[in-house]
C-alpha positions, 0 to 999 in steps of 0.5 A: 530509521527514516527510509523506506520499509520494505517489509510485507513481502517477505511474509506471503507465504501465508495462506477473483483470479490471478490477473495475467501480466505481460511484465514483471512487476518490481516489487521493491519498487511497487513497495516504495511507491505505496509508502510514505514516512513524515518529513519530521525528524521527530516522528517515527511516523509511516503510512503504507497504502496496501492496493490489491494490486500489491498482492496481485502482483507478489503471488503472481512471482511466487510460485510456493503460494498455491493459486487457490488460496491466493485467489481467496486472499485477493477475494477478501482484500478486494473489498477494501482499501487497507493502510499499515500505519507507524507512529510515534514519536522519538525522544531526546534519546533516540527512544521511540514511544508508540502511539495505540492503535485506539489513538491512531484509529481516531486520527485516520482518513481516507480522502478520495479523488472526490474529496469524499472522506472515510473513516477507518471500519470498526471490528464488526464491520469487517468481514471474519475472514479478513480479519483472520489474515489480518490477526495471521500477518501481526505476530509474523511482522512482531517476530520480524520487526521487533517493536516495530512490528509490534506496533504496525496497524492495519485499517481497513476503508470501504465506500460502506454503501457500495463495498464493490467500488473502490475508493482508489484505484492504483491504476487510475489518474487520480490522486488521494490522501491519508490523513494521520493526525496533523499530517497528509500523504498524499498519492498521485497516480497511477502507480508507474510500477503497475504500468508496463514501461515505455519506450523512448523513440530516440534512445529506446530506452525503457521509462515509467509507465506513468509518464507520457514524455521522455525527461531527456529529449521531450518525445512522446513515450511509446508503449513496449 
């Protein structure tokens, strides 16, 4: 139960411009890096940070989506900062009981670099188109996940007086936090799935974007 959930990528066949990328981004590996489990043995707790650059970089390997209507679902999503969350806790028995997703929206934050804190947006501040992708994504994850699916939550989170400007940029050096009830999550970035991979200069060997040394011989990376 407690391992990583690789699960939204498979349900992109729902239906700003495609950015162009000069490598592939690993989708296994983007979907790890954006998702965090608790460390308690009780808890059926998730927290999955959902950047646009996630969908950026899954319909840019799908060609079945056509562009038009990815690029309307970028639009709607690049205004915001989306988490899924999962929680609830398990029993003696192995049975898990859910928490609402009321109880969950009370309990969430958003922490930025700033230490500017966010509250999750209610239904009428979010726009209807977005909220119709939202409502298209639920029953899909249900039939999927099963009471998993059931209760996976999306939040939304905006800087209210400035839509336009991030909270988190995936790409930045920056850190945040989620906070779900008495636990934080916390991101330190960029995301090295975003980054083209560098190069060592002694072995050539390909590292994580986000690194700047090799782990083995301590030379400076070089880019690809």
């Amino acid at each position: 139960m407690h391992k990583k959930i690789t699960i939204l990528f498979l349900i992109f066949s729902l239906s700003g411009t495609l950015l162009a990328q000069d490598f592939k981004v690993n989708i296994n590996k983007l979907t790890e890096e954006t998702q965090q489990l608790s460390d308690s043995p009780d808890k059926m707790r998730l927290v999955w940070w959902i950047p646009t650059d996630f969908w950026e970089a899954v319909f840019s390997q799908d060609e079945s989506i056509p562009e038009m209507d990815a690029n309307a679902m970028l639009n709607e999503f690049e205004k915001y900062t989306m988490v899924a969350t999962i929680d609830g806790t398990i029993d003696a028995d192995g049975n898990i009981h859910y928490i609402s997703e009321e109880a969950i929206f009370n309990k969430l934050k958003v922490i930025n670099d700033l230490q500017e804190e966010f509250s999750p947006l209610t239904e009428d501040q979010i726009d209807l188109n977005t909220k119709r992708l939202i409502t298209i994504m639920k029953p899909v994850l249900a039939n999927m996940l099963g009471k998993l699916g059931e209760n996976m939550h999306f939040f939304l989170f905006q800087k209210v007086n400035n839509p336009m400007e991030k909270i988190v940029n995936a790409k930045n050096k920056e850190k945040f936090t989620v906070k779900l009830s008495d636990e934080q999550f916390q991101w330190q970035l960029p995301l090295g799935s975003l980054l083209k991979p560098k190069k060592c200069p002694i072995d050539e060997q390909l590292h994580d974007g986000s690194w700047s040394y090799c782990p083995y011989h301590g030379k400076r990376l070089t880019k690809n």
